[in-house]
PyMOL Python script that loads the backbone (N, CA, C, O; Angstrom):
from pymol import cmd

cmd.read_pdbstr("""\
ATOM      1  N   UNK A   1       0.835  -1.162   0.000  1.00  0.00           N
ATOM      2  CA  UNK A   1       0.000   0.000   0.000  1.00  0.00           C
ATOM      3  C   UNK A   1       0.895   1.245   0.000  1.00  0.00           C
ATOM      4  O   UNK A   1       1.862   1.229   0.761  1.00  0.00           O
ATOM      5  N   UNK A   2       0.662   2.418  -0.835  1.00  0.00           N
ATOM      6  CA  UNK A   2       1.204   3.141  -0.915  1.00  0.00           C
ATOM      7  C   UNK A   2       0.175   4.693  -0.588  1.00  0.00           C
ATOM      8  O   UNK A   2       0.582   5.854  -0.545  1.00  0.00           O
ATOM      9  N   UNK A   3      -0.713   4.366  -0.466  1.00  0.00           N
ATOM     10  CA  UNK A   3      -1.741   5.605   0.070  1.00  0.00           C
ATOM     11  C   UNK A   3      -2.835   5.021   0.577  1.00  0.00           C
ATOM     12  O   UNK A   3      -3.319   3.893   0.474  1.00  0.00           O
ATOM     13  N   UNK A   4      -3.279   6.484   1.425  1.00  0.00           N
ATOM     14  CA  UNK A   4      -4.450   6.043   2.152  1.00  0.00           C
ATOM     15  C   UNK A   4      -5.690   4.993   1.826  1.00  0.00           C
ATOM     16  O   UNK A   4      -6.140   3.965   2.332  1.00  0.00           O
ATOM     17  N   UNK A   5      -6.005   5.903   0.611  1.00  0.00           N
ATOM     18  CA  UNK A   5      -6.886   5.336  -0.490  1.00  0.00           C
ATOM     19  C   UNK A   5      -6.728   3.560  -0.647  1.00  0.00           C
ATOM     20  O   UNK A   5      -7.737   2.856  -0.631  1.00  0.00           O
ATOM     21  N   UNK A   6      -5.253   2.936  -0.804  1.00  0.00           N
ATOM     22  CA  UNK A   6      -5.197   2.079  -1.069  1.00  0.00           C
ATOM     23  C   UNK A   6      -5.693   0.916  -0.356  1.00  0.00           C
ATOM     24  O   UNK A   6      -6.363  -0.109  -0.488  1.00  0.00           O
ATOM     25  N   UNK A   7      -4.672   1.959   0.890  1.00  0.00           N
ATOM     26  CA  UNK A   7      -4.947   1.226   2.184  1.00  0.00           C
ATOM     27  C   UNK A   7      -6.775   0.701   2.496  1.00  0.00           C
ATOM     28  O   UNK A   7      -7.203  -0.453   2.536  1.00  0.00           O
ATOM     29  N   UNK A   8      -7.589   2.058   2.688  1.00  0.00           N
ATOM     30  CA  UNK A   8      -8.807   1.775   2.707  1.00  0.00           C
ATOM     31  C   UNK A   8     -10.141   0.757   1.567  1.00  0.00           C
ATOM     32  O   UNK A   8     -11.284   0.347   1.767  1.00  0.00           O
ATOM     33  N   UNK A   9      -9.276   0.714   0.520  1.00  0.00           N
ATOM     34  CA  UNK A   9      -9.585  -0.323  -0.450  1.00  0.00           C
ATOM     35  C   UNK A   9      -9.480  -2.028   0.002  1.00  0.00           C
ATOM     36  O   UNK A   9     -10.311  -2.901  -0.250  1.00  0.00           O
ATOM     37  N   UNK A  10      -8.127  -2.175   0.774  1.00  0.00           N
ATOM     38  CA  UNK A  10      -7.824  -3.620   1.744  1.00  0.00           C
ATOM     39  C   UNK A  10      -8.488  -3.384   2.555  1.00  0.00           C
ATOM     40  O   UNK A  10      -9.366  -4.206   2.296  1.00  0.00           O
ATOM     41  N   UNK A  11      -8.944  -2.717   3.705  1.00  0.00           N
ATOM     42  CA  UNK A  11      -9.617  -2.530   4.693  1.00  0.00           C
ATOM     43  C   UNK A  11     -10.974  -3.432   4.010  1.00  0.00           C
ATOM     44  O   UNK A  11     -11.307  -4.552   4.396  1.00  0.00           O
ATOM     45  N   UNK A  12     -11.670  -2.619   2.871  1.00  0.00           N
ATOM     46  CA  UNK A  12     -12.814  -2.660   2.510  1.00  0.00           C
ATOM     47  C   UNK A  12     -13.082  -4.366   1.910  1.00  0.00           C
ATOM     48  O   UNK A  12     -14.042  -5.056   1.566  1.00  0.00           O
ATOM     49  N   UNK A  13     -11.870  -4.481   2.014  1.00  0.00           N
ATOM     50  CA  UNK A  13     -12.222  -5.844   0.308  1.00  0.00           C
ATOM     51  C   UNK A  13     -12.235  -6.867   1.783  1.00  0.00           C
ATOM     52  O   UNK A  13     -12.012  -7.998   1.352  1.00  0.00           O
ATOM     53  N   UNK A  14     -12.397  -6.946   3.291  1.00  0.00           N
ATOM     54  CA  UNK A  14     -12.230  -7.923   3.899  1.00  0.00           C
ATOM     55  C   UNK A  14     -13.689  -7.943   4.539  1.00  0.00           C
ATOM     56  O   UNK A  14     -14.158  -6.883   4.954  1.00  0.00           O
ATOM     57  N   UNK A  15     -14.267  -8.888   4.610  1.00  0.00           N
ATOM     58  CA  UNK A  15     -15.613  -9.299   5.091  1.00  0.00           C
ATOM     59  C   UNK A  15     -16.185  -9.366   6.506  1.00  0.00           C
ATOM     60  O   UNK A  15     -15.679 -10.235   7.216  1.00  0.00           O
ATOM     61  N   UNK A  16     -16.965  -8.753   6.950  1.00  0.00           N
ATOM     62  CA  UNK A  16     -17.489  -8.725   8.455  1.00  0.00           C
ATOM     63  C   UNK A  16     -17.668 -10.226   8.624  1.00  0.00           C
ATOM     64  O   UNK A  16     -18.259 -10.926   7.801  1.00  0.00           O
ATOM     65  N   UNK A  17     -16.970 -10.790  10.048  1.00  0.00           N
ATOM     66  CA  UNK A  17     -17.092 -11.593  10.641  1.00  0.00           C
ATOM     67  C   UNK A  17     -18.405 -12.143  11.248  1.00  0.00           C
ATOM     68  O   UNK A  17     -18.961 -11.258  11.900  1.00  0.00           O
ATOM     69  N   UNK A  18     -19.148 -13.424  11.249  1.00  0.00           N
ATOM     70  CA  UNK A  18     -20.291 -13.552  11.961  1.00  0.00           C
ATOM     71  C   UNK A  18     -20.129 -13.046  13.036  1.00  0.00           C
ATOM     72  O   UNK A  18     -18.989 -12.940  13.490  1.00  0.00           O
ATOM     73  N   UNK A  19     -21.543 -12.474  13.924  1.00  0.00           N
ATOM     74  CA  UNK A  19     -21.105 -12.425  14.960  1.00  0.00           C
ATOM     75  C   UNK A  19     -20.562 -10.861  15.091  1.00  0.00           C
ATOM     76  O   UNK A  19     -20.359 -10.410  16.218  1.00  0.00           O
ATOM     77  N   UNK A  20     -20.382 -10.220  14.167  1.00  0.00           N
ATOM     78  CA  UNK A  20     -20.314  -8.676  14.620  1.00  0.00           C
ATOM     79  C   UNK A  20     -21.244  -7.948  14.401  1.00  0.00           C
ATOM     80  O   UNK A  20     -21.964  -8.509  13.574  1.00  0.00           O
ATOM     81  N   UNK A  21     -21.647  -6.979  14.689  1.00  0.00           N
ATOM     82  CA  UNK A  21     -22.776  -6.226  14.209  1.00  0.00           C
ATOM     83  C   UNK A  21     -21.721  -4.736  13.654  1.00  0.00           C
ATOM     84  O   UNK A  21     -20.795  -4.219  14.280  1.00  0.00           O
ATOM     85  N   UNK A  22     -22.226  -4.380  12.415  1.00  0.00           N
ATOM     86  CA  UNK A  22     -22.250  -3.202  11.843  1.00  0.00           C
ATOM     87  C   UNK A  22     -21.362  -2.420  12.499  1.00  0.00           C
ATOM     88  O   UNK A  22     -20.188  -2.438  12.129  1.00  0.00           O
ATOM     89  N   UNK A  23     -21.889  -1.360  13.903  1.00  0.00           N
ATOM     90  CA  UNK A  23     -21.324  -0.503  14.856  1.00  0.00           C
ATOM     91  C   UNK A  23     -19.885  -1.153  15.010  1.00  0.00           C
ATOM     92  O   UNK A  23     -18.893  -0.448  14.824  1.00  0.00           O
ATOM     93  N   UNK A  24     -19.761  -2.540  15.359  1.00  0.00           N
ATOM     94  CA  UNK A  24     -18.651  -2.699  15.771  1.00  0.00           C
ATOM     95  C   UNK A  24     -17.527  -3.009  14.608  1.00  0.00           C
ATOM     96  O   UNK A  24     -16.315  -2.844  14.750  1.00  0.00           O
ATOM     97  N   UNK A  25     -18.117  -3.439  13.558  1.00  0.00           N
ATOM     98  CA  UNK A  25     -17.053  -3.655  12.148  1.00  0.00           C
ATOM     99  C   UNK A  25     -16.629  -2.336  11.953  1.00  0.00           C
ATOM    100  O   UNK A  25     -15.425  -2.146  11.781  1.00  0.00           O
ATOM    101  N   UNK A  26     -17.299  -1.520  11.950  1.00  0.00           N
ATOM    102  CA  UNK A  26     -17.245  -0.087  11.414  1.00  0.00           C
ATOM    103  C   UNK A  26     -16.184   0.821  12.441  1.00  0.00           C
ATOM    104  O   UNK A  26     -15.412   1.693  12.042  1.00  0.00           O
ATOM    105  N   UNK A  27     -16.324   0.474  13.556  1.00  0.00           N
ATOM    106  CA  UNK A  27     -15.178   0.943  14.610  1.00  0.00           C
ATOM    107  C   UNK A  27     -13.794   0.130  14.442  1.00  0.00           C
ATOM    108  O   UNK A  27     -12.753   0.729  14.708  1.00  0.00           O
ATOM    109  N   UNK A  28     -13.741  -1.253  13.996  1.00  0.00           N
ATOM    110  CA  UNK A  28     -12.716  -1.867  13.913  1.00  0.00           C
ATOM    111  C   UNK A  28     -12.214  -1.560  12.818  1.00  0.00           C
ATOM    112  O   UNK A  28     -10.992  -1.414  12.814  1.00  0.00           O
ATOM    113  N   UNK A  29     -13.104  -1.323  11.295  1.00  0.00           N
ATOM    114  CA  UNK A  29     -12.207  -0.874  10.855  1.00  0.00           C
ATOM    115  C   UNK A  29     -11.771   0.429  10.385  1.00  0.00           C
ATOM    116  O   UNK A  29     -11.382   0.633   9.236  1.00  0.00           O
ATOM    117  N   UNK A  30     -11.860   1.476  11.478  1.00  0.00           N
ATOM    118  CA  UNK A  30     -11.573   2.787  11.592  1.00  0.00           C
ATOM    119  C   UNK A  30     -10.337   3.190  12.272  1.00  0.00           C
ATOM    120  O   UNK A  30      -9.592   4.139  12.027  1.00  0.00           O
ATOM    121  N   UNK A  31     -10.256   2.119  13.338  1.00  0.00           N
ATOM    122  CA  UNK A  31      -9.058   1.924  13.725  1.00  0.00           C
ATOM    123  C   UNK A  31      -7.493   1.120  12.929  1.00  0.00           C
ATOM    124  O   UNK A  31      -6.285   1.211  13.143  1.00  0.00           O
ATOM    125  N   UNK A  32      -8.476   0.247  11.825  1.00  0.00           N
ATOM    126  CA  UNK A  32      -7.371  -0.147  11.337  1.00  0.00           C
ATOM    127  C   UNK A  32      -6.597   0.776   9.974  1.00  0.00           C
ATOM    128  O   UNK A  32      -5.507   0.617   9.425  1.00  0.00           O
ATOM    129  N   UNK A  33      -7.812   1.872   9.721  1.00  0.00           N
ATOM    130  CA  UNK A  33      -7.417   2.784   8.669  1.00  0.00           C
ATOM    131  C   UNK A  33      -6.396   3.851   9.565  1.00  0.00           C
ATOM    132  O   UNK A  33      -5.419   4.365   9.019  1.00  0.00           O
ATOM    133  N   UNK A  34      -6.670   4.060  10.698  1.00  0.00           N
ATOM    134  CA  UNK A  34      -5.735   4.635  11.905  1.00  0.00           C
ATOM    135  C   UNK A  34      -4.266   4.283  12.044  1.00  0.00           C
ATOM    136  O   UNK A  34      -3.338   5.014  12.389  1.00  0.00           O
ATOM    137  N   UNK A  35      -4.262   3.214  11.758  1.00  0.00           N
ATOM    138  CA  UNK A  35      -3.026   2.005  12.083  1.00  0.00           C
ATOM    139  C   UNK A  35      -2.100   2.521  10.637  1.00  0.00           C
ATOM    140  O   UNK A  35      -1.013   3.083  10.508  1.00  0.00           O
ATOM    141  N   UNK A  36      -3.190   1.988   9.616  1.00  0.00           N
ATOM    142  CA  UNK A  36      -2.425   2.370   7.923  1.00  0.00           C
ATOM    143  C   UNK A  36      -1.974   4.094   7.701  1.00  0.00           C
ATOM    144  O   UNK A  36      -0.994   4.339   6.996  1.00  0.00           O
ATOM    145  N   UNK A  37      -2.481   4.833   8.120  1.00  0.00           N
ATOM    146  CA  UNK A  37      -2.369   6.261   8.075  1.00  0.00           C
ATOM    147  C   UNK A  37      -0.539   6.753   9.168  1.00  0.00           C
ATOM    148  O   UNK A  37       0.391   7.452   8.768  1.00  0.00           O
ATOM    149  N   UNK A  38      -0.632   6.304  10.017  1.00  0.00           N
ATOM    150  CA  UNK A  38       0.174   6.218  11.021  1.00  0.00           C
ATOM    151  C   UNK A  38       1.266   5.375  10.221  1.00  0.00           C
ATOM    152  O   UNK A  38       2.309   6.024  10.135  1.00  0.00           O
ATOM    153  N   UNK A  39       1.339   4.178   9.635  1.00  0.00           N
ATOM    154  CA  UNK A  39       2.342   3.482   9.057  1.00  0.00           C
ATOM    155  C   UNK A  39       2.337   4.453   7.677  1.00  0.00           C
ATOM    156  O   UNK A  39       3.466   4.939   7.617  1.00  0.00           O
ATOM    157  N   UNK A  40       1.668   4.846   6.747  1.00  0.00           N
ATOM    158  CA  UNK A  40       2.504   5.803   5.983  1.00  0.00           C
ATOM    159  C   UNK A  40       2.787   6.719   6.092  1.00  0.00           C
ATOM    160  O   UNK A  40       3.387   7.317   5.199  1.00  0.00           O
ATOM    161  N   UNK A  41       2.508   7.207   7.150  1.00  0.00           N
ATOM    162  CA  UNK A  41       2.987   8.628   6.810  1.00  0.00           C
ATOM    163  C   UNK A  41       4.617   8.893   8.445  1.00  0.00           C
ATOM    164  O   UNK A  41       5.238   9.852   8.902  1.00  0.00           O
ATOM    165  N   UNK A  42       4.569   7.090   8.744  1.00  0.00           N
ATOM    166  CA  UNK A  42       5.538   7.116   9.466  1.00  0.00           C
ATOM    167  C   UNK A  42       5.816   7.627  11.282  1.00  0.00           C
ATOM    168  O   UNK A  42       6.777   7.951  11.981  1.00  0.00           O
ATOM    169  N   UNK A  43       4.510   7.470  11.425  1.00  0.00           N
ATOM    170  CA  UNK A  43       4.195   7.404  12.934  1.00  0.00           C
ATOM    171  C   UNK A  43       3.824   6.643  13.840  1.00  0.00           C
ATOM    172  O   UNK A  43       3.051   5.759  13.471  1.00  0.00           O
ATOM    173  N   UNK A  44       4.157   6.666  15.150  1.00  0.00           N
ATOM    174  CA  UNK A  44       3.984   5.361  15.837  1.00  0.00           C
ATOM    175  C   UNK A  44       2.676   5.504  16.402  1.00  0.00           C
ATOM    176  O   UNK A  44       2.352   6.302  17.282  1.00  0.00           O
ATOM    177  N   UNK A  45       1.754   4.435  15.663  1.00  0.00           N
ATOM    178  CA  UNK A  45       0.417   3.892  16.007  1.00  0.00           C
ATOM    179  C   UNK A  45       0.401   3.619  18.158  1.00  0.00           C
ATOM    180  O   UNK A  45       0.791   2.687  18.861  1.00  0.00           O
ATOM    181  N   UNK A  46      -0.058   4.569  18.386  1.00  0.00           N
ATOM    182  CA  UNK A  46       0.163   4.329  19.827  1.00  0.00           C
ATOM    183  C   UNK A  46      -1.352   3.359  20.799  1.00  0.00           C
ATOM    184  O   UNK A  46      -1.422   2.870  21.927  1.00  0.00           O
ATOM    185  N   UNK A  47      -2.072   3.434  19.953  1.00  0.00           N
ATOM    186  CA  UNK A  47      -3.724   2.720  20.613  1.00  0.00           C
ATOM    187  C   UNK A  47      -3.192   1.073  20.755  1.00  0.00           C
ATOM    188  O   UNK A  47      -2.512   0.263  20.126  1.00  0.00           O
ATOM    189  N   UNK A  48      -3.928   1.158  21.929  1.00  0.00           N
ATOM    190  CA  UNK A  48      -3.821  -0.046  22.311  1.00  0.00           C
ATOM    191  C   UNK A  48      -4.629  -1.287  21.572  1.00  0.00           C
ATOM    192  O   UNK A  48      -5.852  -1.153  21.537  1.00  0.00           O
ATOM    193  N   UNK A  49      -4.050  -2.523  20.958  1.00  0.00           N
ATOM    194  CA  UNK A  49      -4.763  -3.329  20.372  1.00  0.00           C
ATOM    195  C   UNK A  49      -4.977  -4.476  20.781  1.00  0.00           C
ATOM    196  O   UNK A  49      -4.083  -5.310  20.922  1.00  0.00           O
ATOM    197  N   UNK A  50      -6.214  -4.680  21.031  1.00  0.00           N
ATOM    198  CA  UNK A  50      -6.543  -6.246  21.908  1.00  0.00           C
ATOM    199  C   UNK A  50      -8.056  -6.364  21.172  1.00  0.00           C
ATOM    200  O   UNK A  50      -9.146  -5.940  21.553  1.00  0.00           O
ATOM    201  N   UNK A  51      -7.586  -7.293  19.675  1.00  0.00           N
ATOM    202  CA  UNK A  51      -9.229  -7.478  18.907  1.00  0.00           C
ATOM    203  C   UNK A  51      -9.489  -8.687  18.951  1.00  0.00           C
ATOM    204  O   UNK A  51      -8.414  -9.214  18.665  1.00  0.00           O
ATOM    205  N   UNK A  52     -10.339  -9.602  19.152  1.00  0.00           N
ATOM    206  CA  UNK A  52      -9.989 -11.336  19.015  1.00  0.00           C
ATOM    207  C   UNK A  52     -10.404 -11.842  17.490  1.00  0.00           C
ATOM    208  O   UNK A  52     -10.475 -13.023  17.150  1.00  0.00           O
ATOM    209  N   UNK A  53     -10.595 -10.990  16.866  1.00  0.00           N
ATOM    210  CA  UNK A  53     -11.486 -11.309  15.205  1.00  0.00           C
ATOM    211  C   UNK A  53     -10.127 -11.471  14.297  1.00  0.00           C
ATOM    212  O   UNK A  53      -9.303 -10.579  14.502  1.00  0.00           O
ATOM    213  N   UNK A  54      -9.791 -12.371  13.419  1.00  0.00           N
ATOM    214  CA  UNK A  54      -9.093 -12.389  12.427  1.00  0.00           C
ATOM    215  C   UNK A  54      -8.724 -11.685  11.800  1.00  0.00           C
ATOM    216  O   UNK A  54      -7.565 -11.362  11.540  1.00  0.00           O
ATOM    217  N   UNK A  55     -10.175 -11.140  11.266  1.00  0.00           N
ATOM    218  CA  UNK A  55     -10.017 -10.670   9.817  1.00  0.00           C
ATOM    219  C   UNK A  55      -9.436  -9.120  10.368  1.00  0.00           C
ATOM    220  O   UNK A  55      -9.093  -8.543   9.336  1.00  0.00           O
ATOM    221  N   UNK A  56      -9.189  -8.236  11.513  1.00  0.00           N
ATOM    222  CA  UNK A  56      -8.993  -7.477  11.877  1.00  0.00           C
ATOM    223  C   UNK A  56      -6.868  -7.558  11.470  1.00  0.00           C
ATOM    224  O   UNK A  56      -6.083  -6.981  10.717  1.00  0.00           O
ATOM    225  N   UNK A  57      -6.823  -8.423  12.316  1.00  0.00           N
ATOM    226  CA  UNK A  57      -5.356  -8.610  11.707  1.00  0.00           C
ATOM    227  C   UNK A  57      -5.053  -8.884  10.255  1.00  0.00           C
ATOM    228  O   UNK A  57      -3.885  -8.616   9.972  1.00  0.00           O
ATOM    229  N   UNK A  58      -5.819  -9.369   9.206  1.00  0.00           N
ATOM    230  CA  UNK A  58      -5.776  -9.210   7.748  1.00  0.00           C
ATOM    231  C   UNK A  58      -5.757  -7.843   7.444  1.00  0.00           C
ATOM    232  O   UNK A  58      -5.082  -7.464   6.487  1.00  0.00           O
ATOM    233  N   UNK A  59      -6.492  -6.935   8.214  1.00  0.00           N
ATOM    234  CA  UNK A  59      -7.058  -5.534   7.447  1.00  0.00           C
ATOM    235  C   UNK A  59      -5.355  -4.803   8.039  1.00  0.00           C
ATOM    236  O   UNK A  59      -4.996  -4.017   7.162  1.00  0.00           O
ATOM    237  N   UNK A  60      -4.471  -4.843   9.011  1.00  0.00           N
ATOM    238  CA  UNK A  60      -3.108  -4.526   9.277  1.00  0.00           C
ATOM    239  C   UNK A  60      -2.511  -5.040   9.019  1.00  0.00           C
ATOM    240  O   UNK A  60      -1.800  -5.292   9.992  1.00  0.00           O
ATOM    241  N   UNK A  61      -1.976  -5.814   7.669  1.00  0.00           N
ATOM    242  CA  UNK A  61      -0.847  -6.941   6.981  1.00  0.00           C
ATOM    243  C   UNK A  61      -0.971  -6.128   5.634  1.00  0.00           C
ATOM    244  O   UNK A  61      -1.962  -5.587   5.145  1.00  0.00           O
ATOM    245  N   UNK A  62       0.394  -6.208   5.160  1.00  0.00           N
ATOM    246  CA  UNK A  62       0.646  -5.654   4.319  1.00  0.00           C
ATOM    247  C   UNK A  62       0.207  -6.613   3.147  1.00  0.00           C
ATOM    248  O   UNK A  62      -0.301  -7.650   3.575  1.00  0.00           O
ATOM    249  N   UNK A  63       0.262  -6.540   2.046  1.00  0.00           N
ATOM    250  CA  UNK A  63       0.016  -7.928   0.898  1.00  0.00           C
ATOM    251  C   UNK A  63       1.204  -9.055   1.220  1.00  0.00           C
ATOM    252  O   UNK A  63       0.989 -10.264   1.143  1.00  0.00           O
ATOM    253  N   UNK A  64       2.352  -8.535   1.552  1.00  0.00           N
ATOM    254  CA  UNK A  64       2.884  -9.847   1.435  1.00  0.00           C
ATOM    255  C   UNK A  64       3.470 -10.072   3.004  1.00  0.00           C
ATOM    256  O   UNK A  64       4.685 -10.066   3.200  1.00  0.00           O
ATOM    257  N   UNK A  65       2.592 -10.254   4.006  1.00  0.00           N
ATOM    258  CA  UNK A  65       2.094 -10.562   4.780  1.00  0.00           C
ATOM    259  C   UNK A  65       2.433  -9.980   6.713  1.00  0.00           C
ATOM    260  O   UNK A  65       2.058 -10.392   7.811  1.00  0.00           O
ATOM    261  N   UNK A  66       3.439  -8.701   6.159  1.00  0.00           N
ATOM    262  CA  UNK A  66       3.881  -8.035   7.425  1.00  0.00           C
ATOM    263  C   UNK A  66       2.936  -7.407   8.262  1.00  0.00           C
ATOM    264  O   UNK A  66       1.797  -7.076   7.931  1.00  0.00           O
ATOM    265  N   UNK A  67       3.474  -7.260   9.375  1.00  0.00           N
ATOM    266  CA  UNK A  67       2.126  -6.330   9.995  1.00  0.00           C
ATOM    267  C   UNK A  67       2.500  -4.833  10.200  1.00  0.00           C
ATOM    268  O   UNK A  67       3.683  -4.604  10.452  1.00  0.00           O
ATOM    269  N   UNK A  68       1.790  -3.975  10.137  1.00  0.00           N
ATOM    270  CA  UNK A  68       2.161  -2.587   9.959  1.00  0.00           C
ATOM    271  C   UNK A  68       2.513  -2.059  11.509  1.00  0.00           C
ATOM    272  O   UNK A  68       2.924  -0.898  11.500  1.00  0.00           O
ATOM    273  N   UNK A  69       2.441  -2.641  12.778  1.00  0.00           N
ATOM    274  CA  UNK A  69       2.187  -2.461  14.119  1.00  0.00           C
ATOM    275  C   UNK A  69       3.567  -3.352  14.436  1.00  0.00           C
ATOM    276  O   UNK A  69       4.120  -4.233  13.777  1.00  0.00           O
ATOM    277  N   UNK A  70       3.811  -2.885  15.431  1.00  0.00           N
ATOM    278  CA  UNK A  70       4.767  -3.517  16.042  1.00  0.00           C
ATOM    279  C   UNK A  70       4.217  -5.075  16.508  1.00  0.00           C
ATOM    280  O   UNK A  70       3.113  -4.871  17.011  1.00  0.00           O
ATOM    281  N   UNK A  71       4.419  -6.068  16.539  1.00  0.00           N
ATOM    282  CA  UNK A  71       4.083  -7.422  16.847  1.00  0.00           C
ATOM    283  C   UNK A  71       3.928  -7.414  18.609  1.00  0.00           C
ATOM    284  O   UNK A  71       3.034  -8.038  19.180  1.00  0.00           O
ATOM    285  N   UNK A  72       4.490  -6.970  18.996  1.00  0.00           N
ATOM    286  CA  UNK A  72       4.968  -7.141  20.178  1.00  0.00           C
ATOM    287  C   UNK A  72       3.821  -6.799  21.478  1.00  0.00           C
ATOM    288  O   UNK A  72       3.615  -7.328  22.571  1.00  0.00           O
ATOM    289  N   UNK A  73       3.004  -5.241  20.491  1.00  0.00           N
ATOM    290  CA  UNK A  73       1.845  -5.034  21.316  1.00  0.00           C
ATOM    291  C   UNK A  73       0.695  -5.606  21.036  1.00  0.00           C
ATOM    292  O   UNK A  73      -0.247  -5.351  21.786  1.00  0.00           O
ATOM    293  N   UNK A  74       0.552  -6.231  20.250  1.00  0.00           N
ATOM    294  CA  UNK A  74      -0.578  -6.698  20.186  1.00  0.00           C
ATOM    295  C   UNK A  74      -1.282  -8.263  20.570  1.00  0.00           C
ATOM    296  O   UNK A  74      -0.784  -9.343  20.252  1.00  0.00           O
ATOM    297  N   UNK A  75      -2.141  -8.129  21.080  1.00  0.00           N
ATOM    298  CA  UNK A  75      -2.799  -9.750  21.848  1.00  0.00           C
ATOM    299  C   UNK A  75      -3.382  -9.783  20.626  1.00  0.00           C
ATOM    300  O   UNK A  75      -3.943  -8.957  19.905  1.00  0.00           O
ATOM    301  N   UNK A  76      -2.994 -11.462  20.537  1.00  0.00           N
ATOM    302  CA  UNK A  76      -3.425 -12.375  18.895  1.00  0.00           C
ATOM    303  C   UNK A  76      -4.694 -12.651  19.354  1.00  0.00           C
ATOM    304  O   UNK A  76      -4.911 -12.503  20.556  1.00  0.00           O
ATOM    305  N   UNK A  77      -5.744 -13.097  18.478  1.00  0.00           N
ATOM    306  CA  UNK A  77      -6.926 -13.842  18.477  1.00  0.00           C
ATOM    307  C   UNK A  77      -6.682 -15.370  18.756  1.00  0.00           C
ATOM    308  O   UNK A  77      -7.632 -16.152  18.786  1.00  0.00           O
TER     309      UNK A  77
END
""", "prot")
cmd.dss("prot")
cmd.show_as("cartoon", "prot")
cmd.util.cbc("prot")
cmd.orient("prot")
């Protein structure tokens, strides 16, 4: 990903999980456009991340498969 835009295109192309409702997809992935904005433009994503949904960690992986966040803070699903 090389812009926001792009970024929010991966965000978009990943599918709400059973089991979430709307409000909460829509907050998760606002935060993860948060995460991508912060990784390009080279700032440290400081929010705390503790999501248990998958596809949340798909929407912060780069295509070939890094994570844009430091590994270290974040509790896996």
């Amino acid at each position: 990903m090389h812009n926001l835009s792009e970024a929010q295109r991966h965000i978009n192309s990943i599918s709400r999980p059973s089991g979430y409702n709307s409000y909460a997809w829509n907050v998760t992935k606002k935060i993860a456009l948060e995460a991508w904005d912060c990784y390009l433009e080279g700032r440290r994503f400081s929010r705390p991340i503790n999501y248990l949904c998958k596809e949340f960690y798909h929407m912060i992986t780069t295509p070939e498969g890094q994570s844009i966040v430091p590994i270290k803070g974040i509790k896996r699903y």
